[in-house]
ROMI-509217 format. One record per residue (C-alpha): x, y, z; residue in three letters. Coordinates in steps of 0.5 Angstrom, whole numbers, padded with zeros to 4 digits. Layout:
N
((X Y Z) "ALA")
...
//
This chain:
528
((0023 0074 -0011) "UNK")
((0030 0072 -0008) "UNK")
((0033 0071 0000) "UNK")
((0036 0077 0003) "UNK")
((0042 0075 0002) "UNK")
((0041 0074 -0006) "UNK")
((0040 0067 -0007) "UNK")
((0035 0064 -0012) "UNK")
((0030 0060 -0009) "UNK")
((0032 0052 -0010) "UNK")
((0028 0051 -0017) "UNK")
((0031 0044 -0021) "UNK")
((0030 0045 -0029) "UNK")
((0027 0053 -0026) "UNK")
((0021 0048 -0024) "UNK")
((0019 0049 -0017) "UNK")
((0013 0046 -0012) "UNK")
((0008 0043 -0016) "UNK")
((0010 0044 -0023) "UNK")
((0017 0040 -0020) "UNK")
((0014 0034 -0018) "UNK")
((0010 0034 -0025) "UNK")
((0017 0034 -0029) "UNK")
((0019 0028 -0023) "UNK")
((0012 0024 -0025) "UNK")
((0014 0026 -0033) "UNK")
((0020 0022 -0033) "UNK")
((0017 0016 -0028) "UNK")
((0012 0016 -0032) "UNK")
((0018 0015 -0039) "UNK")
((0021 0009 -0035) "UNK")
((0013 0005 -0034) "UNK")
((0012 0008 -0042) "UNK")
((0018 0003 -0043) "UNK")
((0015 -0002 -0038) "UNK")
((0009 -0002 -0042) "UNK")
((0012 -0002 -0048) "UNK")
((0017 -0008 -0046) "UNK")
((0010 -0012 -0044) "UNK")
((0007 -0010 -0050) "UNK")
((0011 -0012 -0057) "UNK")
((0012 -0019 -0056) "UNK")
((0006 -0019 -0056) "UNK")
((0005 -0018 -0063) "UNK")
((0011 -0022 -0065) "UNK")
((0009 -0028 -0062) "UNK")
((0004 -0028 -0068) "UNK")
((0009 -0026 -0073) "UNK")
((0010 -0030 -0079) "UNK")
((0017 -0027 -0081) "UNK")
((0018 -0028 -0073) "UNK")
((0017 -0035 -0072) "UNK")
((0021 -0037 -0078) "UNK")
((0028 -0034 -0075) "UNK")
((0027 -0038 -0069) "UNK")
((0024 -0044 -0072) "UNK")
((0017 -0044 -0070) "UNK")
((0018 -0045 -0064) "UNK")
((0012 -0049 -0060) "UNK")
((0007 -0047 -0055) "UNK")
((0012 -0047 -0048) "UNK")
((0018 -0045 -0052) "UNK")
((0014 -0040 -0055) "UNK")
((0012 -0037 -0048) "UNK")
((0020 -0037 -0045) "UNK")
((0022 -0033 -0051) "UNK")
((0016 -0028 -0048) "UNK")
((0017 -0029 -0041) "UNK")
((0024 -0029 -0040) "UNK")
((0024 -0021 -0040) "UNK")
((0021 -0023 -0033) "UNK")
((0026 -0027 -0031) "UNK")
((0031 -0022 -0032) "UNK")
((0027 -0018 -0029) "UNK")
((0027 -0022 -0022) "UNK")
((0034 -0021 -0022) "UNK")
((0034 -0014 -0024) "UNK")
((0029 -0013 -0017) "UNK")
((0034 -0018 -0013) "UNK")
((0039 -0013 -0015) "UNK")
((0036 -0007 -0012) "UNK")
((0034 -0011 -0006) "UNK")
((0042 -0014 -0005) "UNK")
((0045 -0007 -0006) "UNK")
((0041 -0002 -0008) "UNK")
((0040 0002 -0001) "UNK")
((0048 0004 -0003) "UNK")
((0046 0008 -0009) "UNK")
((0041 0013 -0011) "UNK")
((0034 0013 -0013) "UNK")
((0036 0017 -0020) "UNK")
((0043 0013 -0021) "UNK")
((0039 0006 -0021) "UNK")
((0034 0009 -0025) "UNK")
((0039 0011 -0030) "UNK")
((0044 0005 -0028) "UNK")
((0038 0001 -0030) "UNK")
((0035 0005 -0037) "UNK")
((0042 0003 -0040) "UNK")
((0043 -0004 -0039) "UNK")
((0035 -0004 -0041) "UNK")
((0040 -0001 -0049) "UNK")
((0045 -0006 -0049) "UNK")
((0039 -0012 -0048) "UNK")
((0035 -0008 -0053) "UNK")
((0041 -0008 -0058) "UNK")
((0042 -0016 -0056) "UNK")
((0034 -0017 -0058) "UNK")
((0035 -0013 -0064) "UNK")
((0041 -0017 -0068) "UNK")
((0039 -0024 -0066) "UNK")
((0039 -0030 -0071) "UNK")
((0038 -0035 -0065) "UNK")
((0034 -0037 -0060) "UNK")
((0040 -0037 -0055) "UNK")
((0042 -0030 -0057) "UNK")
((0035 -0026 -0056) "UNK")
((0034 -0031 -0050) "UNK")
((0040 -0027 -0046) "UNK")
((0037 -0021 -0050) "UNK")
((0031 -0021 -0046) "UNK")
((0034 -0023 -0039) "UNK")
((0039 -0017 -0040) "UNK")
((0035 -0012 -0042) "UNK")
((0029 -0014 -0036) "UNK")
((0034 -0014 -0031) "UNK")
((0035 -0007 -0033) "UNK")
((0027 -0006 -0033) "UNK")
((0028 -0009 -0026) "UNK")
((0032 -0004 -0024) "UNK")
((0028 0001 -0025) "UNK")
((0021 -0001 -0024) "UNK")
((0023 -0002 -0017) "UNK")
((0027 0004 -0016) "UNK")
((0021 0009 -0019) "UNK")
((0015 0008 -0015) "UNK")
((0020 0009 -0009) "UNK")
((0022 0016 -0012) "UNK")
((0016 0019 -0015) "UNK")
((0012 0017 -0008) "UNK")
((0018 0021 -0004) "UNK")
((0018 0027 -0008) "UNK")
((0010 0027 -0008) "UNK")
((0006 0031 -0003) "UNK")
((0001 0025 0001) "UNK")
((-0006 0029 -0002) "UNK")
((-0003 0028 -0009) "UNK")
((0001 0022 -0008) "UNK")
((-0005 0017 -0012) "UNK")
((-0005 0021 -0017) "UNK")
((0002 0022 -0019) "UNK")
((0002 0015 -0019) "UNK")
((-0004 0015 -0024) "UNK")
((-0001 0020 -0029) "UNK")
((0005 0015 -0030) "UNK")
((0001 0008 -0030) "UNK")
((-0003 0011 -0036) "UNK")
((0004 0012 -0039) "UNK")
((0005 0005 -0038) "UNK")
((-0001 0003 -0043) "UNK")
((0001 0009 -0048) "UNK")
((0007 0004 -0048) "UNK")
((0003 -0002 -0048) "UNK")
((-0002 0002 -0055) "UNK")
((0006 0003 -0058) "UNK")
((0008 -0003 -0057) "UNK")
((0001 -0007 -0061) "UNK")
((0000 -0002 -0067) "UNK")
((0008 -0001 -0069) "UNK")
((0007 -0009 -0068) "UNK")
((0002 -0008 -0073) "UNK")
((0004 -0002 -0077) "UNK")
((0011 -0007 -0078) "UNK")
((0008 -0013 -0080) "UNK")
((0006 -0010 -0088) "UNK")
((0014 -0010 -0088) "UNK")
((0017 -0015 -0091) "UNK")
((0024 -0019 -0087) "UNK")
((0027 -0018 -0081) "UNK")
((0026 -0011 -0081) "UNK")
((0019 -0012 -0078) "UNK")
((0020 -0015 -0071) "UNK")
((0028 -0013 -0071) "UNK")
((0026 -0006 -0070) "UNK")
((0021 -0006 -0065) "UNK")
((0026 -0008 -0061) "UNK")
((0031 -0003 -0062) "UNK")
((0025 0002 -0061) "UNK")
((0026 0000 -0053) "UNK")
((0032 0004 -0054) "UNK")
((0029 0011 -0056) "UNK")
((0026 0011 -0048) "UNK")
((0032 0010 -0045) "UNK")
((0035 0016 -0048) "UNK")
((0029 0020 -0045) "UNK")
((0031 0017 -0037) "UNK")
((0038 0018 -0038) "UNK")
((0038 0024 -0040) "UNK")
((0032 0028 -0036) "UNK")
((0033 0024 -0029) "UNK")
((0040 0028 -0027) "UNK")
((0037 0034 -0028) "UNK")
((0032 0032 -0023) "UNK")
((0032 0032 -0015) "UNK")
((0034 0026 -0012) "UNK")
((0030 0024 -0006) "UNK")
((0029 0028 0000) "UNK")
((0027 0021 0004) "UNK")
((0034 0018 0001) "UNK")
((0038 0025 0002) "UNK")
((0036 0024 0010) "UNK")
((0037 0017 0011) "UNK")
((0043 0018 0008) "UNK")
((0047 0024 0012) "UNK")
((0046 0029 0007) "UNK")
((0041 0033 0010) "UNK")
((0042 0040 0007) "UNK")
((0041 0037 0000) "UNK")
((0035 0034 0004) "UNK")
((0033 0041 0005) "UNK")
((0034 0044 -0002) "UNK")
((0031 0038 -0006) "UNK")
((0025 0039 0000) "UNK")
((0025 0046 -0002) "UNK")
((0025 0046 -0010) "UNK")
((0019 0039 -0009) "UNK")
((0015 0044 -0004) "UNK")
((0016 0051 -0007) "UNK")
((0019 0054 -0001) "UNK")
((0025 0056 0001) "UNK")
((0030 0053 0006) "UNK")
((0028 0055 0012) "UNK")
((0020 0056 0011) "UNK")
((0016 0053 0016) "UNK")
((0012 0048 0013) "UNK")
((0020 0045 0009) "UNK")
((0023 0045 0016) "UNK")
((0017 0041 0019) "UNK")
((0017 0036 0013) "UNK")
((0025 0035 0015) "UNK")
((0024 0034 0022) "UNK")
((0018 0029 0020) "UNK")
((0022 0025 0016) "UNK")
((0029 0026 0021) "UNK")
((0025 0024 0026) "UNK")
((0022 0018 0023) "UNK")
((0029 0016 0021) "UNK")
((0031 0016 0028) "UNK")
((0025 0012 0031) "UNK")
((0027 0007 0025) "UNK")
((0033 0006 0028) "UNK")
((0040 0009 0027) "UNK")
((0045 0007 0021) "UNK")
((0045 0003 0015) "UNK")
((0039 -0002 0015) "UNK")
((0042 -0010 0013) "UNK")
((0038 -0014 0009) "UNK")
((0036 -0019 0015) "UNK")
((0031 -0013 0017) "UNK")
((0025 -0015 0012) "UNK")
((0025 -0021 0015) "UNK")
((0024 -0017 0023) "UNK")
((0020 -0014 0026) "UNK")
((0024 -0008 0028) "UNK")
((0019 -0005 0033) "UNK")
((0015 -0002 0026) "UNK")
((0012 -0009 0024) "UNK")
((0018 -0010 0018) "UNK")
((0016 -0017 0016) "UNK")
((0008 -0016 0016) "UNK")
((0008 -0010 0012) "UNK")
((0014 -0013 0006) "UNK")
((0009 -0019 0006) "UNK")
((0003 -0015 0005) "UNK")
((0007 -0011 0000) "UNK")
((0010 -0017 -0003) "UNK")
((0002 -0020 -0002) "UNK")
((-0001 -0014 -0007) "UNK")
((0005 -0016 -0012) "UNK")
((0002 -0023 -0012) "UNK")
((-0006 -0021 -0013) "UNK")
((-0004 -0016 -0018) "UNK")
((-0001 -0021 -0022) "UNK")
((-0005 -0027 -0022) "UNK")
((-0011 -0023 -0023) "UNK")
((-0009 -0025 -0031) "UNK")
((-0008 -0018 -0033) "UNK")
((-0001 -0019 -0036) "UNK")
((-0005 -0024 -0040) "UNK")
((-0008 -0018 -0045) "UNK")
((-0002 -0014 -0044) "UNK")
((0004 -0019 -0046) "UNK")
((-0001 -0025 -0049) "UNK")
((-0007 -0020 -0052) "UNK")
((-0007 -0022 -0061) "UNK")
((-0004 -0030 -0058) "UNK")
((-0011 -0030 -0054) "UNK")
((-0016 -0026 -0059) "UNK")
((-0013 -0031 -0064) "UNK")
((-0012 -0038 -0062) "UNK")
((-0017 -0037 -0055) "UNK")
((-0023 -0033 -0059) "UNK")
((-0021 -0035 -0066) "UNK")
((-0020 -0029 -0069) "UNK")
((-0014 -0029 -0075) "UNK")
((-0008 -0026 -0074) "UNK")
((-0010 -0019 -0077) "UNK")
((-0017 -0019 -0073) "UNK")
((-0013 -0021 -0067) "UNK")
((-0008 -0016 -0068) "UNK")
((-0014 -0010 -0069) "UNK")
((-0018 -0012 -0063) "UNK")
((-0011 -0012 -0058) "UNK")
((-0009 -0006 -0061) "UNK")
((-0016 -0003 -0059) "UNK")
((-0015 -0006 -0053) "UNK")
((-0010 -0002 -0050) "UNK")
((-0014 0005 -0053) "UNK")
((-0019 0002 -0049) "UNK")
((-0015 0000 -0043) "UNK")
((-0012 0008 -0044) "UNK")
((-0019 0011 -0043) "UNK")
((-0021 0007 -0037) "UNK")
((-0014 0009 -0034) "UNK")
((-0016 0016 -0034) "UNK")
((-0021 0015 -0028) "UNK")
((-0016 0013 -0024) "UNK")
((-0013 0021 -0024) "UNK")
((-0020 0022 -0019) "UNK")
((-0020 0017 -0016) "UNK")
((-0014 0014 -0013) "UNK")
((-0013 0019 -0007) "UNK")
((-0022 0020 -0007) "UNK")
((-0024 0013 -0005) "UNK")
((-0018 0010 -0002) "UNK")
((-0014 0005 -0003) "UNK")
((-0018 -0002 -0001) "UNK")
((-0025 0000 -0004) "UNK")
((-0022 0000 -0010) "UNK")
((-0018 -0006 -0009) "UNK")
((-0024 -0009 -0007) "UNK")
((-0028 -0006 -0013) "UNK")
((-0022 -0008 -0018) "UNK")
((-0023 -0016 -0016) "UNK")
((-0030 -0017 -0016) "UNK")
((-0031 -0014 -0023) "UNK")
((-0025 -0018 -0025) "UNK")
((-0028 -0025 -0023) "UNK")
((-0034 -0022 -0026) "UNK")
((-0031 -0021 -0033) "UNK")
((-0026 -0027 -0032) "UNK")
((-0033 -0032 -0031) "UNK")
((-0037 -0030 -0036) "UNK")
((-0030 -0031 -0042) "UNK")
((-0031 -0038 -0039) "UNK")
((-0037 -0038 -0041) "UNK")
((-0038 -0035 -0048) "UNK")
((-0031 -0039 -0050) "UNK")
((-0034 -0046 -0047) "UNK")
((-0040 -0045 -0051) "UNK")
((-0035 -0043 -0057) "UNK")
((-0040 -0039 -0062) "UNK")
((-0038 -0034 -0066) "UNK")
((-0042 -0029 -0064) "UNK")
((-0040 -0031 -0057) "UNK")
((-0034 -0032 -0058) "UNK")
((-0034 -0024 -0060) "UNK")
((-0038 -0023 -0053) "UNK")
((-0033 -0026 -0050) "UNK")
((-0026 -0021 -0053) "UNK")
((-0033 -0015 -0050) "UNK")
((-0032 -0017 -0043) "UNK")
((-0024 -0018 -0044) "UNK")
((-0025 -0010 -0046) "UNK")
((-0029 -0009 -0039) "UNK")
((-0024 -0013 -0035) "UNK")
((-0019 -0009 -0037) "UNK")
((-0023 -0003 -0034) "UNK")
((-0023 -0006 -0027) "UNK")
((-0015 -0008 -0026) "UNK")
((-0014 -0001 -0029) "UNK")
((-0019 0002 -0024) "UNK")
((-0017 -0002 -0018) "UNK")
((-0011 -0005 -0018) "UNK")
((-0006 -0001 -0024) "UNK")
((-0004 0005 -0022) "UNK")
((-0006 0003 -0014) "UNK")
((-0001 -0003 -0013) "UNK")
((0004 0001 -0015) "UNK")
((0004 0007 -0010) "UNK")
((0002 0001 -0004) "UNK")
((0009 -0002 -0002) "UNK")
((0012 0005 -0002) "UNK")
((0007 0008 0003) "UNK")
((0007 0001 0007) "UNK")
((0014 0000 0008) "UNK")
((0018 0003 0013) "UNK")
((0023 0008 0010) "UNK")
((0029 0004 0012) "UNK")
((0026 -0002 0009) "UNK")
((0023 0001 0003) "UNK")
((0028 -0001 -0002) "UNK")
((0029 -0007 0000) "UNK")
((0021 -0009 0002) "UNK")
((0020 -0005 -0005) "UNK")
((0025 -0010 -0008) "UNK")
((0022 -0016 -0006) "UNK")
((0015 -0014 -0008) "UNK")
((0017 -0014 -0014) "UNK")
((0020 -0021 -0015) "UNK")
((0013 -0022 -0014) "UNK")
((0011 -0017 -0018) "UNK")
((0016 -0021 -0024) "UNK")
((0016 -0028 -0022) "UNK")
((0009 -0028 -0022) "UNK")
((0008 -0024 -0030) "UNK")
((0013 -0030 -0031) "UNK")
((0009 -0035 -0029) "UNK")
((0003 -0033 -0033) "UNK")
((0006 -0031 -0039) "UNK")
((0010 -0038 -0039) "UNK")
((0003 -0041 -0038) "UNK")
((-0002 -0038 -0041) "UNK")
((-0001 -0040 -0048) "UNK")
((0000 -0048 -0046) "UNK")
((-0007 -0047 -0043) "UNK")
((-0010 -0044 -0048) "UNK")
((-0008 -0050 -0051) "UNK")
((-0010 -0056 -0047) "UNK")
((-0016 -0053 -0041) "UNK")
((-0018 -0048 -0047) "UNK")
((-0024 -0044 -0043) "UNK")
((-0022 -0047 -0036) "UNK")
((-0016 -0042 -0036) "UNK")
((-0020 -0036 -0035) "UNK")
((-0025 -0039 -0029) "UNK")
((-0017 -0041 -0025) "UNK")
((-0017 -0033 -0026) "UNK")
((-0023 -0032 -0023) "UNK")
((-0022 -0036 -0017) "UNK")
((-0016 -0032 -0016) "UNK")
((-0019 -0026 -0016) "UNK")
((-0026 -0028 -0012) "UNK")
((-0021 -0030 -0006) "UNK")
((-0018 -0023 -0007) "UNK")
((-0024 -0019 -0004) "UNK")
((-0024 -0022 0004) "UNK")
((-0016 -0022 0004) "UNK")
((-0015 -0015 0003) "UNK")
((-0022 -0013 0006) "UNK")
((-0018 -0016 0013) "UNK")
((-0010 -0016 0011) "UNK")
((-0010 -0009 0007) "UNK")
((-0009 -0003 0012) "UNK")
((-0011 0004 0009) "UNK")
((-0006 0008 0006) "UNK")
((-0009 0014 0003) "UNK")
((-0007 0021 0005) "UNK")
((-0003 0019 0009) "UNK")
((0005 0022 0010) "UNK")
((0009 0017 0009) "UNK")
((0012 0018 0016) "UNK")
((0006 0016 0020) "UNK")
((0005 0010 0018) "UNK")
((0010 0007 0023) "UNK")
((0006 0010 0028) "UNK")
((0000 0007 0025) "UNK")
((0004 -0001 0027) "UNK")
((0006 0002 0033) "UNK")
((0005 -0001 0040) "UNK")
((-0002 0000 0043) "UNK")
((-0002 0000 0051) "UNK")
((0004 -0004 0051) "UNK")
((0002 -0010 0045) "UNK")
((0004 -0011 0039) "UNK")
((-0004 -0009 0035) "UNK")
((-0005 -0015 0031) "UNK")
((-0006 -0014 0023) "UNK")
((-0014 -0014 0024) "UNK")
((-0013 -0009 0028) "UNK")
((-0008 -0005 0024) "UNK")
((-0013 -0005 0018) "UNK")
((-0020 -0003 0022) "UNK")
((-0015 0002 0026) "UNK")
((-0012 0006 0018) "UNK")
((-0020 0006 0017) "UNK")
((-0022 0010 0022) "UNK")
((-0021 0018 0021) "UNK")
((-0021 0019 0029) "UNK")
((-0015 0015 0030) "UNK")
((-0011 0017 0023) "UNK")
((-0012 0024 0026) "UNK")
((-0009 0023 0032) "UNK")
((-0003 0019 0029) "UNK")
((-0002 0026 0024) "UNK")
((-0002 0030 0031) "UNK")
((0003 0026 0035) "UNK")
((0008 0025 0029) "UNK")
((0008 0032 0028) "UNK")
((0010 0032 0036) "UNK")
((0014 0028 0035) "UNK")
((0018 0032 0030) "UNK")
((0018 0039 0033) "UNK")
((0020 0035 0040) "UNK")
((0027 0032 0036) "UNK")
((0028 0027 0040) "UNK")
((0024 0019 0039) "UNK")
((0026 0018 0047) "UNK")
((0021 0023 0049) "UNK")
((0014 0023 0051) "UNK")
((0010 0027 0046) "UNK")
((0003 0028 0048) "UNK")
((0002 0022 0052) "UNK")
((0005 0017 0047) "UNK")
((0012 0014 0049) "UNK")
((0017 0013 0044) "UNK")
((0023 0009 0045) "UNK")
((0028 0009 0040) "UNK")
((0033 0003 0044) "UNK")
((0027 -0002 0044) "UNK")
((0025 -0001 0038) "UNK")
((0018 0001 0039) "UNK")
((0013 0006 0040) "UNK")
((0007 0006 0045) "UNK")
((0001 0010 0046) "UNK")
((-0006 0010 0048) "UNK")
((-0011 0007 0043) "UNK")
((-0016 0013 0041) "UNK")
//
C-alpha cells in the first residue's frame, strides 16, 4: 500500500511499527551486551595467574582499582552527557560512545604496565558512560508506554549474555599459555562495537529529541515508521501533539543544565533525585559484587579454587540469564514499585543468610552460601534489573531527561566503583560482616520507595508531568505524588486531560476544567 501520492510508508531498514522498535531494542540491548561484557571479564582476570604477573601481583585495594577504574571513566563519560549531551543526538552519542569504548579496548589489550591499562579502563568506560546514559532515553522514546518495561527487559537480558561471555571466554582462555589469555578478552570488547557503530545510523532517531529540537517532520517520519502508520494518521498526529504539547508546558527553548537542581513547575529536582535515588539503591544492593567481582568471592569469600570459582561464576550468569526472562512478563504486568519492593526484601534475605553460612565457615555451608548468591541473583534481576534502568527515563521531564538521566548514572557508576573498589578489602578484613552491610541497605530500600517512588507503568512519558503538577493551587507533596501514581481513577484522568491538552494546542488554555500556565510554569487542576 502507498500514499496517493506515491510515497511509500515511512519504514527504517523496511522495518515499520513494532518489528521497528524491536530492531531499536536489538541494537540497545548490543551496547548493555557490552555493558555486561565490560562488567564481566575483569572478573576472571582478577584471579588470572598470567594476569597478576604482568602487573606484579598487585595487592587486594590496587587489585580492585584496576576492576573499578572503568567506573570512574564511566562517571566522567556520564558527566559529559550531562554537561553537553542535549547538543547532540541520541544515536551520535551512542555511536560517539561505542568508538571511544575501541580506543580504550585497544588501550587494555596492548598494556605492560599498570598505568597504561589504568588509562585503558577510564578511556574505555568514559565511552560505556556515554552510552549507557544515552540508550535507556532512546529506546524509552522509541517505545510504546504498554511495552516500554518489556523493551527495556529484553535489552537487560543481553546484558548478562555479556556478563556469561565475559565469565566462560575468561575461563576458555585460561587453558592458554601467555599474555594471550587475558589480552584478548579485552580486545573482544572491540566486536560489539562495530555492531553499534554500524547499526545505530540506520535506525530512527528520537522522535521526543526531533521535537524538543524543531525538527518536527523528521518527528513525524521517526513517529510514523516506530508506529507503523503514515504521517498524517490519527493516532501519529495525536502522539506528536502530545509530546508537542509537553515540550511547550515544560518551557520554550533549550534547557540549561542549572535546571535539574529547580523546580521548574514540574517538580524537576525531585524527580532527577528520585532517579539519581534508584541509581543508588541498585547499586548498593551488592549486585555488582557477583557480576564484576564473582570467581574473586567464590574463591577467597566460599574457598573454592581458581577453577571451581571460575565454573561456579560461570554458572552464575547462566543462571542470572534464566531468571532475567521473568522480567519479559512481568515488568509492565505488576509495576514498578512492587517489585522494586519484592527485588529488595528477597535480596536482604539472601544477603543474611550468605552471612551466616560464610560466618559459620563449614564447607558444606560454604557451598550453601554460593546456592543463596545464585537466588540473589534471581531478585535483583527480578526487581531492580531491567526496572532501574527504564525508571529515570519515565520519571524525568523531557527537557531534563538527558541530563536527569546523566546524573543518575554518576550514581549508577560512582556507586559500582564504590563497591568493586571496596569489595575485595572487605572480603579480606570483616570476611562474612560484608554481606550483612548488603542486607541492611537492601532492609532500608523497601519503605523508601514504598513512600519515595512514584508509579510509572503504563504511562506515556508525556503525562508524568501532570502527575507532579500543581493540585488546587499547592505543590503535592511527594507522599502524595506516590499514592496519587497508584491510583487507576487519577491515572485516567491525568491520560484524559493530556490528551485535551494536546488537541487544544495551546498550555495556556483551560482544558477540561484544568488550568495550564506555561509563563508561571506549573499546571493546576482539580484532585480526583
Amino acid at each position: 500500500m502507498v500514499l496517493p501520492d506515491g510515497e511509500k510508508p515511512p519504514s527504517f531498514l523496511f522495518l515499520r511499527g513494532q518489528s521497528l522498535v524491536y530492531a531499536v531494542t536489538f541494537t540497545c540491548s548490543i551496547g548493555f551486551l557490552l555493558f555486561g561484557y565490560d562488567l564481566g571479564f575483569m572478573g576472571g582476570l582478577s584471579t588470572s595467574p598470567e594476569f597478576l604477573r604482568v602487573f606484579g601481583h598487585p595487592q587486594a585495594s590496587l587489585l580492585g582499582f584496576l576492576v573499578s577504574s572503568y567506573e570512574v571513566g564511566a562517571m566522567f563519560g556520564a558527566g559529559f552527557q550531562f554537561l553537553l549531551g542535549d547538543r547532540f543526538g541520541r544515536r551520535e552519542s551512542n555511536v560517539a560512545g561505542a568508538g571511544v569504548v575501541i580506543v580504550g579496548a585497544i588501550l587494555q589489550a596492548a598494556a605492560y604496565t599498570r598505568a597504561q591499562f589504568i588509562v585503558g579502563r577510564l578511556v574505555g568506560g568514559f565511552g560505556l558512560g556515554t552510552m549507557t546514559t544515552v540508550i535507556p532515553i532512546w529506546l524509552a522514546e522509541c517505545s510504546m508506554p504498554e511495552s516500554r518495561g518489556r523493551m527495556m527487559a529484553m535489552q537487560l537480558s543481553n546484558l548478562i549474555v555479556g556478563l556469561i561471555l565475559s565469565n566462560w571466554l575468561d575461563f576458555g582462555m585460561g587453558k592458554y599459555p601467555g599474555s594471550v589469555q587475558w589480552r584478548f578478552p579485552c580486545a573482544f570488547q572491540i566486536a560489539f562495537c562495530v555492531i553499534v557503530i554500524g547499526l545505530v545510523p540506520l535506525l530512527p532517531e528520537s522522535p521526543r529529541y526531533l521535537c524538543a529540537s524543531g525538527k518536527t517532520e523528521k518527528a513525524r517520519f521517526a513517529l510514523a515508521a516506530l508506529r507503523a502508520g503514515y504521517a498524517d494518521a490519527p493516532e501519529v498526529v495525536e502522539e506528536l501533539q502530545e509530546i508537542q504539547y509537553a515540550v511547550q508546558v515544560e518551557q520554550e527553548g533549550a534547557a540549561s543544565w542549572r535546571d535539574v537542581f529547580k523546580d521548574n513547575g514540574v517538580s524537576g529536582y525531585q524527580r532527577v533525585f528520585v532517579a539519581f535515588a534508584a541509581n543508588f539503591f541498585q547499586q548498593l544492593s551488592g549486585c555488582n559484587v557477583m557480576s564484576s567481582l564473582g570467581p574473586y568471592v567464590f574463591q577467597n569469600s566460599i574457598g573454592m579454587s581458581h577453577r571451581d570459582s571460575m565454573l561456579v561464576a560461570g554458572g552464575l550468569q547462566v543462571w542470572y540469564f534464566v531468571s532475567s526472562l521473568l522480567p519479559w512478563y512481568l515488568v509492565d504486568r505488576v509495576g514498578r514499585r512492587k517489585l522494586f519492593m519484592f527485588g529488595s526484601a528477597g535480596m536482604c534475605l539472601c544477603m543474611t543468610l550468605s552471612a551466616i553460612f560464610v560466618g559459620l565457615g563449614t564447607k558444606n555451608l560454604g557451598y550453601g552460601a554460593a546456592v543463596v548468591l545464585y537466588l540473589f541473583q534471581s531478585f535483583f534481576t527480578i526487581g531492580w534489573q531491567s526496572n532501574m534502568w527504564i525508571y529515570p527515563s519515565e520519571m524525568l521531564p523531557l527537557r531534563l531527561r538527558l541530563r536527569g538521566s546523566a546524573l543518575a548514572v554518576v550514581s549508577q557508576w560512582l556507586w559500582t566503583f564504590l563497591v568493586v573498589e571496596i569489595t575485595p578489602p572487605m572480603i579480606s578484613n570483616i570476611k562474612y560482616k560484608s554481606y550483612i552491610v548488603f542486607a541492611v541497605i537492601n532492609f532500608v530500600t523497601v519503605p523508601y520507595v514504598y513512600f519515595f517512588f512514584p508509579e510509572t507503568n503504563n504511562m506515556p512519558l508525556e503525562a508524568m508531568d501532570l502527575l507532579f503538577a500543581d493540585r488546587e493551587g499547592k505543590k503535592p507533596s511527594m507522599l502524595r505524588v506516590v499514592r496519587d501514581s497508584a491510583n487507576k481513577g487519577f491515572r485516567a484522568d491525568v491520560l484524559r486531560r493530556l490528551q485535551e491538552g494536546a488537541r487544544e494546542g495551546d498550555p495556556k488554555a483551560d482544558v477540561g476544567g484544568s488550568k495550564l500556565e506555561h509563563g508561571h510554569e506549573h499546571v493546576e487542576f482539580q484532585s480526583v
